[in-house]
C-alpha positions as CSV (number, residue, x, y, z in Angstrom):
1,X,87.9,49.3,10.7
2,X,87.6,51.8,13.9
3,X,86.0,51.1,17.3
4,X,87.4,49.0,20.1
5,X,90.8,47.1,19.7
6,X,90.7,43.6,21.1
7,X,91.9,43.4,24.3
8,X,94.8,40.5,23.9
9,X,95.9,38.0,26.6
10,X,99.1,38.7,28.6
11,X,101.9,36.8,27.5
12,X,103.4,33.7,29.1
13,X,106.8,33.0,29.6
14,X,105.5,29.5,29.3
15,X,102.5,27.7,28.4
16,X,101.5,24.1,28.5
17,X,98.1,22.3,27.5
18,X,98.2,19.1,29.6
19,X,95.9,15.9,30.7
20,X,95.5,16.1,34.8
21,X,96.2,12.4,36.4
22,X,96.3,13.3,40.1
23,X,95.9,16.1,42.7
24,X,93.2,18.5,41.9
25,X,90.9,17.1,43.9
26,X,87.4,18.6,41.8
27,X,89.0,17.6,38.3
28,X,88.5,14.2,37.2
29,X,91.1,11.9,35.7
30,X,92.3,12.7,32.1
31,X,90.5,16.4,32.1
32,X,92.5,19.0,29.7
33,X,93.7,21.6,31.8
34,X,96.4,24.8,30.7
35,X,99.8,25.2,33.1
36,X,101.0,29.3,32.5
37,X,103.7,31.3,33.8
38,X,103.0,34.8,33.3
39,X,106.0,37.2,33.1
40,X,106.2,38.9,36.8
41,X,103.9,37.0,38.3
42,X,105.4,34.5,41.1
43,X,102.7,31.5,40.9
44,X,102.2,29.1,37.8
45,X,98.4,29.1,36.8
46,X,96.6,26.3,36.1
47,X,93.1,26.8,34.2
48,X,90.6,24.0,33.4
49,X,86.9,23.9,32.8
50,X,84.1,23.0,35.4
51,X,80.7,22.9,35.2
52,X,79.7,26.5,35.4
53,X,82.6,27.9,33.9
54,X,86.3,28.2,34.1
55,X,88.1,27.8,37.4
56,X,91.6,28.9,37.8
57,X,94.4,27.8,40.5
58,X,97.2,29.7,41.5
59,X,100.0,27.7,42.8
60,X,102.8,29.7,44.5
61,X,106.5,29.3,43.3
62,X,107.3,29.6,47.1
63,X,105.4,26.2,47.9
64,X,106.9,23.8,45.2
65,X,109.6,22.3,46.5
66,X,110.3,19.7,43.6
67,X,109.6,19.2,40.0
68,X,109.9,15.8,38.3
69,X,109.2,14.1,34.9
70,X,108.5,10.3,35.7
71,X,106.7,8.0,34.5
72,X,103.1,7.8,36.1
73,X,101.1,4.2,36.9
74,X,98.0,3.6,38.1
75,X,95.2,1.2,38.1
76,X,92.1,3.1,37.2
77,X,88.4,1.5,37.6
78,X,86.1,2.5,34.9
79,X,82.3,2.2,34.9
80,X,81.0,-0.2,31.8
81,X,79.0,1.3,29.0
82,X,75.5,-0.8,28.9
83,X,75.1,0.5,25.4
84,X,78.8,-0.5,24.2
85,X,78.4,-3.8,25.8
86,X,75.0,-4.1,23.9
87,X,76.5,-3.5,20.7
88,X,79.4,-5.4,20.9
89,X,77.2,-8.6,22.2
90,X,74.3,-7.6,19.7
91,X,76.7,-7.9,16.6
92,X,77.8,-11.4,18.0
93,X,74.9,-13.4,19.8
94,X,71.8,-11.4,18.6
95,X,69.0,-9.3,20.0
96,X,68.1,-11.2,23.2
97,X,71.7,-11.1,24.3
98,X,72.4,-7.6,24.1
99,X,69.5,-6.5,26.0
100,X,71.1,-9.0,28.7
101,X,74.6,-7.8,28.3
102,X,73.2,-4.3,28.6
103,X,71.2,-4.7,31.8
104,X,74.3,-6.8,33.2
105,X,76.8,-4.3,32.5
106,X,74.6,-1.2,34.5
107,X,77.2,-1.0,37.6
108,X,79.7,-3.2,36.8
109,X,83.0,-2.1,36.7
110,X,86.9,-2.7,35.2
111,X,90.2,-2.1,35.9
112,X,92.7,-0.2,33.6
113,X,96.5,-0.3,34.1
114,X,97.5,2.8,32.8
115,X,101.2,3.7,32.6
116,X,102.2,7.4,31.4
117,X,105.6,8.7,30.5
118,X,107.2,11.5,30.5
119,X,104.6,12.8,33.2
120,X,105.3,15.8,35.0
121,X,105.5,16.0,38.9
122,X,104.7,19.3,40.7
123,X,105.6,18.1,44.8
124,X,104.9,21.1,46.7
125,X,103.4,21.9,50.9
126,X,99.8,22.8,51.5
127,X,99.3,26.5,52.5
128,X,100.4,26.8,56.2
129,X,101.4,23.3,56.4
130,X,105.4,23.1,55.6
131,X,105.9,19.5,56.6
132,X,103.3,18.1,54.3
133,X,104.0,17.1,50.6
134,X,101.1,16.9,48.6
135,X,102.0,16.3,44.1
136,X,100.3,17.3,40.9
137,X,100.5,14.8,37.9
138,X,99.7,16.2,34.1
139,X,100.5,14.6,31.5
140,X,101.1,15.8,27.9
141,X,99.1,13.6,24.9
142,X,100.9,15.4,22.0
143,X,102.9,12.3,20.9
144,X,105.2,14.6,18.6
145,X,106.4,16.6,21.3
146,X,105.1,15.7,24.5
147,X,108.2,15.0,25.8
148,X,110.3,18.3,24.8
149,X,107.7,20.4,25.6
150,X,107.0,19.1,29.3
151,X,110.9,19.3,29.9
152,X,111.0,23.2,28.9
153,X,108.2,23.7,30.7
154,X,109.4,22.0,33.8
155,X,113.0,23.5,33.3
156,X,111.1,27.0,32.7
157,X,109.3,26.3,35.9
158,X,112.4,25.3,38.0
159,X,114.2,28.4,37.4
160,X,111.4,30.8,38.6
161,X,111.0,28.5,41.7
162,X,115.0,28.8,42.1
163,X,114.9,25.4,42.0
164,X,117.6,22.8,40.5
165,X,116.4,21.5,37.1
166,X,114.0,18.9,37.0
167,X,114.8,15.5,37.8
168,X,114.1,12.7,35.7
169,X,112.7,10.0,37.8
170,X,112.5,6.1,36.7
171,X,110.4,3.6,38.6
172,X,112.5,1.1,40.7
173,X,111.8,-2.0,39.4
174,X,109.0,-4.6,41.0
175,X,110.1,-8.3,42.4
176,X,113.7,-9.6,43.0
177,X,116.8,-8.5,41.3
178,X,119.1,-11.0,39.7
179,X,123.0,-11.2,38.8
């Protein structure tokens, strides 16, 4: 009942739990990470987990120069899981076949098409480097709300940055164009 209150987190004027796709170099593809804008701050803060810890990024209004929601593609190689491809062979050709399947499968690779929408674009130049344009891609799994939720945040963000809102950004379409 007495002793020490809880210290309680600042407040955000917005806060967004996202997957990261591209840009953060140390943080691999799909890792959770948490966007904030804290009130009177002039950065958006970007917190994920690493190995010993938690590592936060401060990314200065001043530097982003464009915010987007597109949709995101890429072709992502995955390493094979021996034991998977065991399994899955084991259940259909037997014993002998998935310990072959599993000893084939150690270093193999495939590759994923995978497509996101309603991604959200950070573009914004390096520290000290103004005519470079590097981006940040994070992408919002919560299908009920993913895509309402990214566009306040991005809209949230473009006003702080005194920036116009954020434009929506469509993928030109691939091969010849017909009449």
């Amino acid at each position: 009942m007495f002793g020490k209150k809880k210290q309680k987190a600042p407040k955000c004027l917005a806060a967004i739990y996202m997957e990261h796709m591209e840009g953060i170099e140390f943080l691999p593809y799909n890792e959770g990470i948490a966007l904030r804008i804290r009130p009177g701050e002039t950065h958006i803060e970007m917190e994920c987990k690493k190995e010993n810890g938690k590592e936060k990024i401060f990314l200065p209004f001043s530097q982003i120069i464009q915010v987007n929601i597109i949709i995101w593609e890429k072709i992502i190689t995955k390493a094979l899981n021996p034991m998977a491809e065991a399994l899955v062979t084991g259940i259909i050709a037997g014993d002998a076949m998935a310990v072959a399947a599993a000893v084939d499968a150690k270093g193999r690779t495939r590759s994923e098409r995978v497509k996101k929408e309603n991604a959200l674009e950070i573009q914004y130049h390096p520290k000290g480097d103004s005519l470079t344009i590097k981006r940040l891609v994070f992408w919002d799994r919560a299908d009920f709300s993913a895509k309402k939720d990214t566009i306040q945040f991005a809209e949230k963000l473009c006003r702080l940055a005194n920036l116009p809102g954020p434009n929506f950004v469509e993928p030109k379409p691939k091969g010849p164009t017909y009449l």
